[in-house]
Each structure stands twice: as C-alpha cells, then as structure tokens.
mmCIF file as Biopython writes it, N, C-alpha, C and O atoms, coordinates in Angstrom:
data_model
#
loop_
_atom_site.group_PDB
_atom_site.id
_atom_site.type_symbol
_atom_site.label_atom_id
_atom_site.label_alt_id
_atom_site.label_comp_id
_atom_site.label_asym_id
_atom_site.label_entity_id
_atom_site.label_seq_id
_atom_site.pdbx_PDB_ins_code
_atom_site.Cartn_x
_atom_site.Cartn_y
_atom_site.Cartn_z
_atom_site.occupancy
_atom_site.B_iso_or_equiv
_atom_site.auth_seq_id
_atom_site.auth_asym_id
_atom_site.pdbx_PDB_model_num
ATOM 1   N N  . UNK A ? 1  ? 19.295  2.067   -6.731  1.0 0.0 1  A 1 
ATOM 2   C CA . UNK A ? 1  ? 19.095  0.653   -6.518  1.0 0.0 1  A 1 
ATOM 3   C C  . UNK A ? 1  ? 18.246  0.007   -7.612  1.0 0.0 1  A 1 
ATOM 4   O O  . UNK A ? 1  ? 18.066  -1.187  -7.372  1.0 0.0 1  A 1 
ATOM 5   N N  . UNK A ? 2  ? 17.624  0.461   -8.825  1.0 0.0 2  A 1 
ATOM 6   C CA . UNK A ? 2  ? 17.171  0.441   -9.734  1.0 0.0 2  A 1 
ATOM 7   C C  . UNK A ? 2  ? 15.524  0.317   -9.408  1.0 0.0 2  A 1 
ATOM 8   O O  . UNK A ? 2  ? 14.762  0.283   -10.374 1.0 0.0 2  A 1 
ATOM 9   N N  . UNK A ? 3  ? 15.135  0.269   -8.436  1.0 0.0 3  A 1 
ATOM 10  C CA . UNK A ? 3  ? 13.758  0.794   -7.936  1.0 0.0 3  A 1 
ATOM 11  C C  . UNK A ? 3  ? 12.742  1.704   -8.068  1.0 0.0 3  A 1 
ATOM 12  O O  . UNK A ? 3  ? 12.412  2.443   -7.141  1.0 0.0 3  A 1 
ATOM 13  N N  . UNK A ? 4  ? 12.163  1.712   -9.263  1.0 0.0 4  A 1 
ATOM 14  C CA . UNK A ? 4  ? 11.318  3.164   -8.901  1.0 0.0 4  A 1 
ATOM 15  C C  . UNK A ? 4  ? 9.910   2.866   -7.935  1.0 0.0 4  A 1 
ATOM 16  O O  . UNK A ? 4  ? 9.392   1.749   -7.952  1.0 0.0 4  A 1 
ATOM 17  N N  . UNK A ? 5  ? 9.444   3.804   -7.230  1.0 0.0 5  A 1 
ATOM 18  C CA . UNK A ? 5  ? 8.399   3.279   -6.651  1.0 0.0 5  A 1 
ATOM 19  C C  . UNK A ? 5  ? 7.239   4.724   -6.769  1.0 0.0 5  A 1 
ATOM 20  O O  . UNK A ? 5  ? 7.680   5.873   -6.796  1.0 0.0 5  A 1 
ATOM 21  N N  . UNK A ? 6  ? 6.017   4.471   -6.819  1.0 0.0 6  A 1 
ATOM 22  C CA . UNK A ? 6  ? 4.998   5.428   -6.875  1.0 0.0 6  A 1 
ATOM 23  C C  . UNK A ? 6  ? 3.902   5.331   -5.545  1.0 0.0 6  A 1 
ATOM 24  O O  . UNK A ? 6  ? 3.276   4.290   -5.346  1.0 0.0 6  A 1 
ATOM 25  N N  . UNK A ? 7  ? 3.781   6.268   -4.861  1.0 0.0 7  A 1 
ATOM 26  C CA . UNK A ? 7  ? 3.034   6.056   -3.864  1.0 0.0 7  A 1 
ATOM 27  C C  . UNK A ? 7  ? 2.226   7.271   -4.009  1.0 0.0 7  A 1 
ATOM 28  O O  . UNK A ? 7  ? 2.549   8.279   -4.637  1.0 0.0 7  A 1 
ATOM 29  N N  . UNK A ? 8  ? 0.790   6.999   -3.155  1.0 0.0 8  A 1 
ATOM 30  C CA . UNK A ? 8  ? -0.446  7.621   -2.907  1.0 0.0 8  A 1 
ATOM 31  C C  . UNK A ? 8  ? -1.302  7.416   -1.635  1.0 0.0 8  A 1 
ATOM 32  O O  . UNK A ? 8  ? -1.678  6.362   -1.122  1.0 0.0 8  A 1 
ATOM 33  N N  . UNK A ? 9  ? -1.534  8.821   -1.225  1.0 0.0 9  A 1 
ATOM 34  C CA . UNK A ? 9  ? -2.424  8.605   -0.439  1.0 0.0 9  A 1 
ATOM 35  C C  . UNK A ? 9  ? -1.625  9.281   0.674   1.0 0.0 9  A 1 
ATOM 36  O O  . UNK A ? 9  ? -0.598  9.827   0.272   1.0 0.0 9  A 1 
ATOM 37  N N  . UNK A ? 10 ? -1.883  9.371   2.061   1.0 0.0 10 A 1 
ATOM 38  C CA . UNK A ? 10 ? -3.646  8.730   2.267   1.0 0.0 10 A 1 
ATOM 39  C C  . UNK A ? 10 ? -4.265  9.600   1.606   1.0 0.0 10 A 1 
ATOM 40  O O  . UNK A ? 10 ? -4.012  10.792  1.431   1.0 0.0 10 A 1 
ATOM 41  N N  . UNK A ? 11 ? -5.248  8.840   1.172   1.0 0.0 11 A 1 
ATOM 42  C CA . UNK A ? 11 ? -6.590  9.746   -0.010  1.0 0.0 11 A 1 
ATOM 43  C C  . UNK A ? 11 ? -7.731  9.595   0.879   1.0 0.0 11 A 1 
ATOM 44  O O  . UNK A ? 11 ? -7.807  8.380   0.696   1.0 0.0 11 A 1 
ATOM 45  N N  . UNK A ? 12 ? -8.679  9.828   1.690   1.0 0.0 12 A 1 
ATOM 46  C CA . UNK A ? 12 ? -10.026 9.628   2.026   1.0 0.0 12 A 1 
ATOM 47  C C  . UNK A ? 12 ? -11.165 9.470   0.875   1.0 0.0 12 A 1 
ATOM 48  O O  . UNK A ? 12 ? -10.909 9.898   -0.250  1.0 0.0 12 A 1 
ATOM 49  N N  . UNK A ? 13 ? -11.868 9.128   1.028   1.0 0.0 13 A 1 
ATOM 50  C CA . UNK A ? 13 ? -13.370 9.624   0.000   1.0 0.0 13 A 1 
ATOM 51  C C  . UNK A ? 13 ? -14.248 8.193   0.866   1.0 0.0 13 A 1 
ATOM 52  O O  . UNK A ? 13 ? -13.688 7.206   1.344   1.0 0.0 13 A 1 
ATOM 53  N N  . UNK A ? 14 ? -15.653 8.469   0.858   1.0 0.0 14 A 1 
ATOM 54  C CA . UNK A ? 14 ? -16.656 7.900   1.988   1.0 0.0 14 A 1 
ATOM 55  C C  . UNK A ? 14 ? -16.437 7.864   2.725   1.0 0.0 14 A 1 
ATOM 56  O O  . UNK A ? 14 ? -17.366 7.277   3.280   1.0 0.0 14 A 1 
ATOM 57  N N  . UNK A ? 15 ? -15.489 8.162   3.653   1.0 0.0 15 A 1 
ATOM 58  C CA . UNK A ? 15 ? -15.045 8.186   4.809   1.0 0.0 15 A 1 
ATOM 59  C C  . UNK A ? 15 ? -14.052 6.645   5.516   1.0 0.0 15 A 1 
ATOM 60  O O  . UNK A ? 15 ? -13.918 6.168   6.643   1.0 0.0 15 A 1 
ATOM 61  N N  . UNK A ? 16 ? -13.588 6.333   4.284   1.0 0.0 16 A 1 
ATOM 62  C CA . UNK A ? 16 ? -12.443 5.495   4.480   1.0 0.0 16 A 1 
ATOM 63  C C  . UNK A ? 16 ? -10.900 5.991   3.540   1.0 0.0 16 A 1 
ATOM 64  O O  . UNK A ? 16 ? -10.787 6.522   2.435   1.0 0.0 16 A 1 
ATOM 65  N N  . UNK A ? 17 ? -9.836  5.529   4.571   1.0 0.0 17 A 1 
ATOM 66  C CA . UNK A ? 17 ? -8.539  6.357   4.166   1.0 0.0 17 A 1 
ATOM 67  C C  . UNK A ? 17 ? -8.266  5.401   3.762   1.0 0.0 17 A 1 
ATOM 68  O O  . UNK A ? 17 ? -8.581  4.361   4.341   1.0 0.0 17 A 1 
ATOM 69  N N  . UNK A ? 18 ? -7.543  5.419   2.560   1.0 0.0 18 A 1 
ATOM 70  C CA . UNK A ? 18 ? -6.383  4.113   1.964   1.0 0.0 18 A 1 
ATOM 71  C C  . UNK A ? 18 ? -4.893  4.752   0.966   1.0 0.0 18 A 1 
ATOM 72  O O  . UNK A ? 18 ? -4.745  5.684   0.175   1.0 0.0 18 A 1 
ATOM 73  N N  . UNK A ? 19 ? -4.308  4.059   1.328   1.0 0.0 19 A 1 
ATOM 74  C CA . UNK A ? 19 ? -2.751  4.463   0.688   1.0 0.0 19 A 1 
ATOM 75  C C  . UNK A ? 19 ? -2.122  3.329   0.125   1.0 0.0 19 A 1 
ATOM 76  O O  . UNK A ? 19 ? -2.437  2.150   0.287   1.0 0.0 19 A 1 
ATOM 77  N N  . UNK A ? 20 ? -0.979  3.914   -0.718  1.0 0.0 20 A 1 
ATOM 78  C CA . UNK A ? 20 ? -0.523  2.469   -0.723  1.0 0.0 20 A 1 
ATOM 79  C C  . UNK A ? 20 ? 0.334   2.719   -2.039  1.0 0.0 20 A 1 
ATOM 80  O O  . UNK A ? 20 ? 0.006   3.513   -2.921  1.0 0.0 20 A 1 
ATOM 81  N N  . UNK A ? 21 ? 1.630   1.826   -2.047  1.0 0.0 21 A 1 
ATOM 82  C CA . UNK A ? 21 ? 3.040   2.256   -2.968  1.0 0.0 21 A 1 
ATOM 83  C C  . UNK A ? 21 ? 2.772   0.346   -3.721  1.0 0.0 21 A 1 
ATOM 84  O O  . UNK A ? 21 ? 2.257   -0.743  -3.469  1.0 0.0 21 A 1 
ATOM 85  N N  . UNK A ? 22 ? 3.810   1.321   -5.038  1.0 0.0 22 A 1 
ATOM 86  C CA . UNK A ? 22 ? 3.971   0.327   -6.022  1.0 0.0 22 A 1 
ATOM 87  C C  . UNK A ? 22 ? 5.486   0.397   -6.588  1.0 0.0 22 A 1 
ATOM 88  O O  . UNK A ? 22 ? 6.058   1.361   -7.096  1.0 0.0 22 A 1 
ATOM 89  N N  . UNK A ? 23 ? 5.918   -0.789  -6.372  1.0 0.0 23 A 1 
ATOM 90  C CA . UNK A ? 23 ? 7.110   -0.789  -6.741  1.0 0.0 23 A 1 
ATOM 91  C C  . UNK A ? 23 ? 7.576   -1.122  -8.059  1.0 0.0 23 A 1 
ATOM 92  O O  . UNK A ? 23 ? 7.063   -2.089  -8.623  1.0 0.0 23 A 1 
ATOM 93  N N  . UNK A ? 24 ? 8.489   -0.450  -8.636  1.0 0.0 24 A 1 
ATOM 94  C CA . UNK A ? 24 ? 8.992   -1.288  -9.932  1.0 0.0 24 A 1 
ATOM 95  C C  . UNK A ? 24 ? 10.209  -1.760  -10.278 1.0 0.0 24 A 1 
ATOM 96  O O  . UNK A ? 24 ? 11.111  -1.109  -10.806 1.0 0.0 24 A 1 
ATOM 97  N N  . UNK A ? 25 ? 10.229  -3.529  -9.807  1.0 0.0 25 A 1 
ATOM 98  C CA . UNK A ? 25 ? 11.393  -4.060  -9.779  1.0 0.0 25 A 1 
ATOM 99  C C  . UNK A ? 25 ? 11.723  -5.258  -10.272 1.0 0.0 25 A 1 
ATOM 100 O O  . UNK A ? 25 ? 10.902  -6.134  -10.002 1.0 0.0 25 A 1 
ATOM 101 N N  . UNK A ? 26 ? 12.716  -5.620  -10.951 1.0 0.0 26 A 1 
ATOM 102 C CA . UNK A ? 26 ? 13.337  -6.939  -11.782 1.0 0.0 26 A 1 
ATOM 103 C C  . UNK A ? 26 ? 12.147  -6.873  -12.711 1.0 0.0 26 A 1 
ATOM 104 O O  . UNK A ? 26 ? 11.521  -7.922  -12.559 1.0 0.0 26 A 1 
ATOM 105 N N  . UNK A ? 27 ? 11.461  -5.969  -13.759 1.0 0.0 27 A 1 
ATOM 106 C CA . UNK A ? 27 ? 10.938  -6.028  -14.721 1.0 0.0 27 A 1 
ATOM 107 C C  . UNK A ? 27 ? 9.467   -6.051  -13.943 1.0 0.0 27 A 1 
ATOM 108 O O  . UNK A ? 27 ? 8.622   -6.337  -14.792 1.0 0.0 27 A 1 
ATOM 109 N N  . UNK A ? 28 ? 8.901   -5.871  -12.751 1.0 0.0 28 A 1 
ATOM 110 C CA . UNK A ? 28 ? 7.647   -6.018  -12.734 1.0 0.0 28 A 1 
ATOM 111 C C  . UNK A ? 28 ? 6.832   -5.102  -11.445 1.0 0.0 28 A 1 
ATOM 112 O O  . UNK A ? 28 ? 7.500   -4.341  -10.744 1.0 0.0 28 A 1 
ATOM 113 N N  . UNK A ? 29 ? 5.905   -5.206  -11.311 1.0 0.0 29 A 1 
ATOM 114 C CA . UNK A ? 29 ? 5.292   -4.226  -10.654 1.0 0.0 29 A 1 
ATOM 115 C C  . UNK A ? 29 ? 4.954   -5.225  -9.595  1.0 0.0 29 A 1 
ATOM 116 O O  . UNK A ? 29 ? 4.588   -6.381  -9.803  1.0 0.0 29 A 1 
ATOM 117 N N  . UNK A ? 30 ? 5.151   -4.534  -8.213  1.0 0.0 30 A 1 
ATOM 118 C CA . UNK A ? 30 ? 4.712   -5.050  -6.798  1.0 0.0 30 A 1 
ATOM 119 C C  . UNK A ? 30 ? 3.948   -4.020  -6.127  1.0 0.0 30 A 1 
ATOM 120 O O  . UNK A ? 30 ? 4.486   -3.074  -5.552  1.0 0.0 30 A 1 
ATOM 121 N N  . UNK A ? 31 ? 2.598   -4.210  -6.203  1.0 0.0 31 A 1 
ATOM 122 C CA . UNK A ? 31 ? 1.725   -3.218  -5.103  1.0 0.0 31 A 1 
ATOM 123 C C  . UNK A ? 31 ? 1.555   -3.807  -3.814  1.0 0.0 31 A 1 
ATOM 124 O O  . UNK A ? 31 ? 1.547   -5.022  -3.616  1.0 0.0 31 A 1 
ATOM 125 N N  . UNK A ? 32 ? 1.395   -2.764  -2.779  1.0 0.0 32 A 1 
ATOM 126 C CA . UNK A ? 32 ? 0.703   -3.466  -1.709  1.0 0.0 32 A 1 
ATOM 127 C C  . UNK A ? 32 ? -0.354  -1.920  -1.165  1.0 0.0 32 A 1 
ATOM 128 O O  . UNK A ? 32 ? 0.014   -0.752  -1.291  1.0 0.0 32 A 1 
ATOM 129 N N  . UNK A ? 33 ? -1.696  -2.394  -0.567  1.0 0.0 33 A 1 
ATOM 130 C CA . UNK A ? 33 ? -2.407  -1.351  -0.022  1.0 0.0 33 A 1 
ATOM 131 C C  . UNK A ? 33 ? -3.311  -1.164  1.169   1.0 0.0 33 A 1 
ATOM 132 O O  . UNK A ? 33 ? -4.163  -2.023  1.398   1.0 0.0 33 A 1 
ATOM 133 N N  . UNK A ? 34 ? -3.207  -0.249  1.838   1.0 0.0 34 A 1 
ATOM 134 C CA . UNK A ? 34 ? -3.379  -0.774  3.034   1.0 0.0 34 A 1 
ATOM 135 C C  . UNK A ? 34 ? -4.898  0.725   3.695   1.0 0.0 34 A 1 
ATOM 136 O O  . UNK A ? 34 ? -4.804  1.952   3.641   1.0 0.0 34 A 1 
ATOM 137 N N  . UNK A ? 35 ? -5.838  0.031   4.120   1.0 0.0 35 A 1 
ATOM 138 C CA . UNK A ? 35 ? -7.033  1.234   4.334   1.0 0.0 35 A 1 
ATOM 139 C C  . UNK A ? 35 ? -7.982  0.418   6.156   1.0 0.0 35 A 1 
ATOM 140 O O  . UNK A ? 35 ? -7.935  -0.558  6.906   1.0 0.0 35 A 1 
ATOM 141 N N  . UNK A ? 36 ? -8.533  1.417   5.995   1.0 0.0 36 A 1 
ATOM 142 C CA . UNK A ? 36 ? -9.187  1.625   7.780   1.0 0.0 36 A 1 
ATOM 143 C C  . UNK A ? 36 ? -10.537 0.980   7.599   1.0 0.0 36 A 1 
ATOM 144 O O  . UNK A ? 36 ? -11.551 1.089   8.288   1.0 0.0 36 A 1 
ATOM 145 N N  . UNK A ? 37 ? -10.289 0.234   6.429   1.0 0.0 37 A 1 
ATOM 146 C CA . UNK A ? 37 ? -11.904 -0.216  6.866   1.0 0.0 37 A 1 
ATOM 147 C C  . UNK A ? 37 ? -12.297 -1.811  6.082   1.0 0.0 37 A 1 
ATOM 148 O O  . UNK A ? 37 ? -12.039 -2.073  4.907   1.0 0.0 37 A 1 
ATOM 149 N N  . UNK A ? 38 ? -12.902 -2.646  6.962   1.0 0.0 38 A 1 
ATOM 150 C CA . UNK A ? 38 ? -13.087 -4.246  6.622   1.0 0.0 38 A 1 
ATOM 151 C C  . UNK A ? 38 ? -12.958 -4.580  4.894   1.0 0.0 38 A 1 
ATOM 152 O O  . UNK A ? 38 ? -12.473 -5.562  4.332   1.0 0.0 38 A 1 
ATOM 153 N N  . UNK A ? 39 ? -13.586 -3.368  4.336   1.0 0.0 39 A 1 
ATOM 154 C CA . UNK A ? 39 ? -13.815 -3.216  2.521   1.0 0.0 39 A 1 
ATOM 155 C C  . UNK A ? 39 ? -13.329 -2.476  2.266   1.0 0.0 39 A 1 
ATOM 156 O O  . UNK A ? 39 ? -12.419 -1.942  2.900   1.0 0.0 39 A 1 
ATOM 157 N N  . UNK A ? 40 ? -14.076 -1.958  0.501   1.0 0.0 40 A 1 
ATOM 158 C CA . UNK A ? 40 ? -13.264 -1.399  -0.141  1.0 0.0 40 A 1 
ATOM 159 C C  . UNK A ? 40 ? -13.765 0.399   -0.202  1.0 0.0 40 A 1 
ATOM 160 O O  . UNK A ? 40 ? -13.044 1.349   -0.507  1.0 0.0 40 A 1 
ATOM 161 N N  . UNK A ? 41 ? -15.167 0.420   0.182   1.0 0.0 41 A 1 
ATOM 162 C CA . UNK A ? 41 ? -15.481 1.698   -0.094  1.0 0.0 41 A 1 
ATOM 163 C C  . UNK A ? 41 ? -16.949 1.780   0.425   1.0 0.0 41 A 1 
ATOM 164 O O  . UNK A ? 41 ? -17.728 0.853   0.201   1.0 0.0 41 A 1 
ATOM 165 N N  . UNK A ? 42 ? -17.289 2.786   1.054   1.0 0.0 42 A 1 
ATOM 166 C CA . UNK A ? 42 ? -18.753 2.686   1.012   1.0 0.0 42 A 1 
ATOM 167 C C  . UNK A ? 42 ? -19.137 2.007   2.210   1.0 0.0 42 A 1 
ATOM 168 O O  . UNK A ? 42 ? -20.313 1.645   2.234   1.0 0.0 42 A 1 
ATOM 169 N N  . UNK A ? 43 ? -18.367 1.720   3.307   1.0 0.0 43 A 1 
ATOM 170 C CA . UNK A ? 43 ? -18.908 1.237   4.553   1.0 0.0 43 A 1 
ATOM 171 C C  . UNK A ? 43 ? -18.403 2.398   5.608   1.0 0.0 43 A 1 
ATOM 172 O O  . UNK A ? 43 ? -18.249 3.611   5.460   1.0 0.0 43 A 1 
ATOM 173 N N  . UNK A ? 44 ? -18.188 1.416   6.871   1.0 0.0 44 A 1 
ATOM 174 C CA . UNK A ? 44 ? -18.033 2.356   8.179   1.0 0.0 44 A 1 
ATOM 175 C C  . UNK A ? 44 ? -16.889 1.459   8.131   1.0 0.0 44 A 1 
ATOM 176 O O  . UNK A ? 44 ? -16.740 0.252   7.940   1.0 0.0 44 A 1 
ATOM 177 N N  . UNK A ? 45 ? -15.812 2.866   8.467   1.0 0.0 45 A 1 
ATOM 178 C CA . UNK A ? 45 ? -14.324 2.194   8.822   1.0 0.0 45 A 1 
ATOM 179 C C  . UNK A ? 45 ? -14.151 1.968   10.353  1.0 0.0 45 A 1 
ATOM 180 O O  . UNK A ? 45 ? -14.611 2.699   11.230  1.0 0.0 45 A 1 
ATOM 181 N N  . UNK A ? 46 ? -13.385 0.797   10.539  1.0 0.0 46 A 1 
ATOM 182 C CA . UNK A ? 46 ? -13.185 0.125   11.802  1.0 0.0 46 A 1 
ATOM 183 C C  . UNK A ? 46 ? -11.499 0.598   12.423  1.0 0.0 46 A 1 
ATOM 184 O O  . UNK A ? 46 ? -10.998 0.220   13.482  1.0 0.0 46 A 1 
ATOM 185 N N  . UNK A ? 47 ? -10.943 1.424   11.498  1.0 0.0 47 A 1 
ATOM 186 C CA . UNK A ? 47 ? -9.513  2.079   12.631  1.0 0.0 47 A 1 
ATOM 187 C C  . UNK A ? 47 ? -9.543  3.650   12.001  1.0 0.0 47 A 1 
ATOM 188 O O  . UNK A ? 47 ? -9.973  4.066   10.925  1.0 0.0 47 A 1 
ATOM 189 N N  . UNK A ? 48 ? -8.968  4.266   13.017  1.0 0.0 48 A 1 
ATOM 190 C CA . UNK A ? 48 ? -8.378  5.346   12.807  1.0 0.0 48 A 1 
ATOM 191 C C  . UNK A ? 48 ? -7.782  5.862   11.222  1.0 0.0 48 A 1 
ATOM 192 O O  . UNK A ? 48 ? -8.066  6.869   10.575  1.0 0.0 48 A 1 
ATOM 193 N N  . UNK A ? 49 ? -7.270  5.239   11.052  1.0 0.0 49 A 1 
ATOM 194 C CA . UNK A ? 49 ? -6.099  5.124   10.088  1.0 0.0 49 A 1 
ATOM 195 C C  . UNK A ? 49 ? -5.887  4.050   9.917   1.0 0.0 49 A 1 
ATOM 196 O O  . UNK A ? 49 ? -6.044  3.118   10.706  1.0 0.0 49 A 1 
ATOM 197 N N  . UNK A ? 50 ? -5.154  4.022   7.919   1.0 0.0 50 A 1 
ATOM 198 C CA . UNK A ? 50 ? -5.116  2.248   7.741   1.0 0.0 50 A 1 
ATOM 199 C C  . UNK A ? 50 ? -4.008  1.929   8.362   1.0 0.0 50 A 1 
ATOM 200 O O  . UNK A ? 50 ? -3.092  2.751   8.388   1.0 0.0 50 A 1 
ATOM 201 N N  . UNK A ? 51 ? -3.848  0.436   9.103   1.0 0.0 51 A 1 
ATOM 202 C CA . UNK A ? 51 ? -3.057  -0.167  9.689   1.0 0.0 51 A 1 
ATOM 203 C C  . UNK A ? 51 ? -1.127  -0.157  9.547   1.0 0.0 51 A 1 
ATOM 204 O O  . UNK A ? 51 ? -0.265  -0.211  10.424  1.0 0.0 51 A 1 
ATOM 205 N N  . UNK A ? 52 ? -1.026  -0.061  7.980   1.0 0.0 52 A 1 
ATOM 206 C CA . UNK A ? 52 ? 0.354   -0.300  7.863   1.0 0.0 52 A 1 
ATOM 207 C C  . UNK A ? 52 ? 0.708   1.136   6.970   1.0 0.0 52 A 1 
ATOM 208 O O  . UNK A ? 52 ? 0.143   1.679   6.020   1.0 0.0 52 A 1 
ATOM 209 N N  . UNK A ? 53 ? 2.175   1.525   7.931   1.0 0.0 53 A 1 
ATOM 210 C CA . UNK A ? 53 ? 2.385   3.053   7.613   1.0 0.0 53 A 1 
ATOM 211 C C  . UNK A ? 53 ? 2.778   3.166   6.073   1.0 0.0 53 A 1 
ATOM 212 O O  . UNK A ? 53 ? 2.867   2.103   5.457   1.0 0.0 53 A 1 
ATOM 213 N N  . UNK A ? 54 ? 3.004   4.271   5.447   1.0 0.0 54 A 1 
ATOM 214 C CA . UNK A ? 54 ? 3.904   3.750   3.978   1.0 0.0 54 A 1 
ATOM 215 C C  . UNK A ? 54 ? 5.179   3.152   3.830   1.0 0.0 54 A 1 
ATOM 216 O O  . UNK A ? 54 ? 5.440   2.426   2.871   1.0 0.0 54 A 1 
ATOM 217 N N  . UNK A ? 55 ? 6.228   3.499   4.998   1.0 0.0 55 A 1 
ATOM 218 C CA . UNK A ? 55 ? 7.161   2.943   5.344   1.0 0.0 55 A 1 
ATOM 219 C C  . UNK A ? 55 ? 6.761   1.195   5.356   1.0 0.0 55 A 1 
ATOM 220 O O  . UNK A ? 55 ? 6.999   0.486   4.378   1.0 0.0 55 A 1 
ATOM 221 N N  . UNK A ? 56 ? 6.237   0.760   6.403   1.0 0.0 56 A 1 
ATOM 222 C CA . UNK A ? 56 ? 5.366   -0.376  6.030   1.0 0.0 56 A 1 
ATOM 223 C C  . UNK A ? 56 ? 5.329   -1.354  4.398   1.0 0.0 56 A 1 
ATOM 224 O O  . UNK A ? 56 ? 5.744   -2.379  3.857   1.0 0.0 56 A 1 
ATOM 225 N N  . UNK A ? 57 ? 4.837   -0.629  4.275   1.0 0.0 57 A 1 
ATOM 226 C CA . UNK A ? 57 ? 3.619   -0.783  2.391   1.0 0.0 57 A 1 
ATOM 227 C C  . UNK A ? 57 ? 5.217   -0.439  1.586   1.0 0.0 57 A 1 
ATOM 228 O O  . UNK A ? 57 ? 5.812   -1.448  1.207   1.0 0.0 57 A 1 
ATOM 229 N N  . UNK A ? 58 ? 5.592   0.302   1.443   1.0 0.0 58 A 1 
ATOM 230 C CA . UNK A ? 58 ? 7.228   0.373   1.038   1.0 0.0 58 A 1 
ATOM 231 C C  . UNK A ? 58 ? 8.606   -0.558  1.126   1.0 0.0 58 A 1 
ATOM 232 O O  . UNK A ? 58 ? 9.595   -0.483  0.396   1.0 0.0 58 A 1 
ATOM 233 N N  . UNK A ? 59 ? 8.380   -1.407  2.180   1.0 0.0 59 A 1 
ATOM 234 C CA . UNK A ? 59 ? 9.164   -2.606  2.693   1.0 0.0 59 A 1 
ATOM 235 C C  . UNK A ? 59 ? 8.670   -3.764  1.952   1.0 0.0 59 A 1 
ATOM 236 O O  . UNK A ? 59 ? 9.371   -4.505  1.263   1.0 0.0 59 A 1 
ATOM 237 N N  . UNK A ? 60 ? 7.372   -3.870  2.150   1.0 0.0 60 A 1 
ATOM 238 C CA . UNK A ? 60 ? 6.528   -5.272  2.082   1.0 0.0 60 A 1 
ATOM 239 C C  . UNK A ? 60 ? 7.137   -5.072  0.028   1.0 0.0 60 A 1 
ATOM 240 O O  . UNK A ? 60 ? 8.080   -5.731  -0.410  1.0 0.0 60 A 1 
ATOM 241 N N  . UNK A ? 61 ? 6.290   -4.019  -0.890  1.0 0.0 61 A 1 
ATOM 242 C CA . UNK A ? 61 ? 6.729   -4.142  -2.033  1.0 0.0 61 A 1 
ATOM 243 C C  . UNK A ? 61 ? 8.300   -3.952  -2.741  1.0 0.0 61 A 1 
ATOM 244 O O  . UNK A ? 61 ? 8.559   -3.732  -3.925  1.0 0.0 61 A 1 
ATOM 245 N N  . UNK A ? 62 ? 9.062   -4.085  -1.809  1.0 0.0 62 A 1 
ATOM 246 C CA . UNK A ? 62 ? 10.462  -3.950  -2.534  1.0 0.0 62 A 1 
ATOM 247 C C  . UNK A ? 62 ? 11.388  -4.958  -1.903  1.0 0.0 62 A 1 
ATOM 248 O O  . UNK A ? 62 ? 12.606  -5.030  -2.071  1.0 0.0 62 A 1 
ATOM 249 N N  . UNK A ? 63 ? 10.625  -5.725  -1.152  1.0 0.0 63 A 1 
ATOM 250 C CA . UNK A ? 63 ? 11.218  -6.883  -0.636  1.0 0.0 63 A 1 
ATOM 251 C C  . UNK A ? 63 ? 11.394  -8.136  -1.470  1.0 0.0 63 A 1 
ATOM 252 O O  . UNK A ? 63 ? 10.365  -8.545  -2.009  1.0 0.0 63 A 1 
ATOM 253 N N  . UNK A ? 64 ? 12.732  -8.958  -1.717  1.0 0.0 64 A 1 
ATOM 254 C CA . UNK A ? 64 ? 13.140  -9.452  -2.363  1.0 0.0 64 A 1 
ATOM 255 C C  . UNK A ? 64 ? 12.398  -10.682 -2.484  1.0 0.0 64 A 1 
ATOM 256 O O  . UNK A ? 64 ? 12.543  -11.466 -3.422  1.0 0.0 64 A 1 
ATOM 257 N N  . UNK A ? 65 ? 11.385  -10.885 -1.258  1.0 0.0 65 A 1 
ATOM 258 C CA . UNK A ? 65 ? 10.894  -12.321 -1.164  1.0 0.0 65 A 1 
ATOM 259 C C  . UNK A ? 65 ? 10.072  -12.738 -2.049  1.0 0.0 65 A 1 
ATOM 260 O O  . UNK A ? 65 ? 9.721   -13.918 -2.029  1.0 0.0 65 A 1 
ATOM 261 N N  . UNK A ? 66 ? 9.552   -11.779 -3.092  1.0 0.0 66 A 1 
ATOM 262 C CA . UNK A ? 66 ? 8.841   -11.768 -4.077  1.0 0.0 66 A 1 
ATOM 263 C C  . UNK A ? 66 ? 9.173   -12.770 -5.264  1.0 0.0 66 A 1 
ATOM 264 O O  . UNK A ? 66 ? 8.464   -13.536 -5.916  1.0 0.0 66 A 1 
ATOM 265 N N  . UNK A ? 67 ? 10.818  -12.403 -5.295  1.0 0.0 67 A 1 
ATOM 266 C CA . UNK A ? 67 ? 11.379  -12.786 -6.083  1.0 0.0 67 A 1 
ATOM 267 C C  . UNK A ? 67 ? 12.204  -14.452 -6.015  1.0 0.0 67 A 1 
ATOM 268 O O  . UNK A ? 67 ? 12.747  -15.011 -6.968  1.0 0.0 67 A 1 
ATOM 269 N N  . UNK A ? 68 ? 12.064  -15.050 -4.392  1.0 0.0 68 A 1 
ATOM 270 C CA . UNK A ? 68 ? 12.652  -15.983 -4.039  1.0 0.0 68 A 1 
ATOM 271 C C  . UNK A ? 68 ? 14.188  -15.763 -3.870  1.0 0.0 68 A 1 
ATOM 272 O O  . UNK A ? 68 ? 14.903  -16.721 -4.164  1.0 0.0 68 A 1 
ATOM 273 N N  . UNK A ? 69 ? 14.805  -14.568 -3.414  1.0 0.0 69 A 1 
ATOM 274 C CA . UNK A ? 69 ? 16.110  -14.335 -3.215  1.0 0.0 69 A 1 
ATOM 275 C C  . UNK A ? 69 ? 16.208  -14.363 -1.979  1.0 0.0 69 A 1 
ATOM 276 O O  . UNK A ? 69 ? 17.300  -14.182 -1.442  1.0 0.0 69 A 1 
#
C-alpha cells in the first residue's frame, strides 16, 4: 500500500509506559504516541497502560484525514 510504518514500545523507564508508530506516507511522516501518565517522564502514572493500543496509534497515523482525502 506504499506505507512503511515503524513502531516502538511499550518501552517503560520511570515508571511510565509509552509506545507509539510512525507512519510514512504521501512523502511525509505521521506520528502518533500514546503513554500512562498526565506527562512526559518523571511523574506518577495515572493508568495501567497507555490508553490507545498500537492497533489504535496505527489507524490514527495512516489515516487519510491527514491528507484531506
């Protein structure tokens, strides 16, 4: 589909998990990332696990709406 996409994670470190895919499409890069806690690092996480699965985070960046199609 001419899509490549790179994903990572879940990675922990301070005790917050974050993941999250990058797509590469119509010449440009679409990230989205998704983690368990209000910030970015260095606090107390507020879920289990970050909210949106990679499946999720995989939809949101290869979705055409980016592009206005």
């Amino acid at each position: 589909d001419g899509v490549t996409l790179l994903t990572w994670g879940p990675d922990t470190a301070d005790g917050v998990t974050a993941q999250g895919v990058s797509a590469f499409v119509h010449g440009y890069v679409v990230s989205a990332l998704s983690y368990n806690a209000a910030d970015g690092k260095d606090v107390t996480p507020i879920l289990a696990e970050p909210p949106l699965s990679m499946g999720e985070l995989t939809t949101i960046v290869t979705s055409e709406e980016w592009f206005g199609e």
